[in-house]
C-alpha positions in Angstrom: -52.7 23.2 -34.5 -50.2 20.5 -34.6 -51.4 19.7 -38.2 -51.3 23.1 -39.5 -47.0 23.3 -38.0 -46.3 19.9 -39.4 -47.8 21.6 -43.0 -45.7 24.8 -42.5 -42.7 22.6 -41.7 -43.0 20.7 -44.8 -43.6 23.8 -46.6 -40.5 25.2 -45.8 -38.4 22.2 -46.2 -40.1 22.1 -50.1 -37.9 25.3 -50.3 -34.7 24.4 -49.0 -31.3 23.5 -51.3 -29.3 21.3 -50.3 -25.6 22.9 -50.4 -22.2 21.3 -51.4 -19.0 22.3 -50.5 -17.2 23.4 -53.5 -13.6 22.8 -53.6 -10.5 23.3 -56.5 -8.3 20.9 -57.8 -4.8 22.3 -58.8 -2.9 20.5 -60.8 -0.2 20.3 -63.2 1.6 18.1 -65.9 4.5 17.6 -67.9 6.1 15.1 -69.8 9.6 15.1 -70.7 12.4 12.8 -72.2 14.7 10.9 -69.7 14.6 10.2 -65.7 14.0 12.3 -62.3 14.2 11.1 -59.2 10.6 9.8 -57.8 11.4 10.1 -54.6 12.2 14.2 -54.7 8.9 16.2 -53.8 9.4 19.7 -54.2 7.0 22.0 -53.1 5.9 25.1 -55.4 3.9 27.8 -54.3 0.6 28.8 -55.9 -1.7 31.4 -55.0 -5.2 30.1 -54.4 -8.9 31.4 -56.1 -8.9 33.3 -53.0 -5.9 35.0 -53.0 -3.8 33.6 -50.6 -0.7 31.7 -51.2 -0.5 28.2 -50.4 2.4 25.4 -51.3 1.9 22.1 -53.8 3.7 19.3 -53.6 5.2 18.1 -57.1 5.0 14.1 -57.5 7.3 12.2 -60.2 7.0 9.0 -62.3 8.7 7.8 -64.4 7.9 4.9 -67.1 6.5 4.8 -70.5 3.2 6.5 -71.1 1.1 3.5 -70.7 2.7 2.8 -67.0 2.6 6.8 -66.2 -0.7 6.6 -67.0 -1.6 3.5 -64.9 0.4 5.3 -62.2 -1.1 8.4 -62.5 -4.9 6.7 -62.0 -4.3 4.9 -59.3 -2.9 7.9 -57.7 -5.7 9.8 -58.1 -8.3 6.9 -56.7 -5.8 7.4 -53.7 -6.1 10.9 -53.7 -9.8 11.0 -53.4 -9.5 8.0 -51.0 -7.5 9.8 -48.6 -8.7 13.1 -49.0 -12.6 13.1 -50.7 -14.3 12.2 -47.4 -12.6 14.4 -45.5 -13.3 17.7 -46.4 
């Protein structure tokens, strides 16, 4: 009897997918002549996948393209960092 549930059981787990959470990265860019000030964050509202409406920070660097670039990848390691394991 015990043989027979432990077969069932395995059965049954043979069948089962193992689900993910599925997320959406928003993002934006745009490169333009001159200076901003880094430290100003605005927030912009977007309207999710489902809908709603939520609000997204804007981030600013300034530099030449090779150091936005730089910037702009270690940002995003730091983004996942903080954030990947999270959710």
């Amino acid at each position: 009897m015990a043989e027979r549930r432990k077969r069932a059981t395995r059965a049954v787990q043979s069948h089962l997918k193992v689900v993910r959470p599925q997320y959406t990265l928003c993002y934006g860019m745009r490169l333009d002549s001159g200076t901003a000030p880094e430290q100003a964050h605005p927030h912009v509202p977007v309207r999710l996948p489902d809908g709603s409406e939520g609000e997204m920070s804007l981030h600013v660097i300034n530099g030449s393209v090779q150091e936005i670039r730089a910037h702009l990848l270690q940002s995003i390691d730091a983004f996942f960092e903080i954030y990947g394991d999270e959710k």
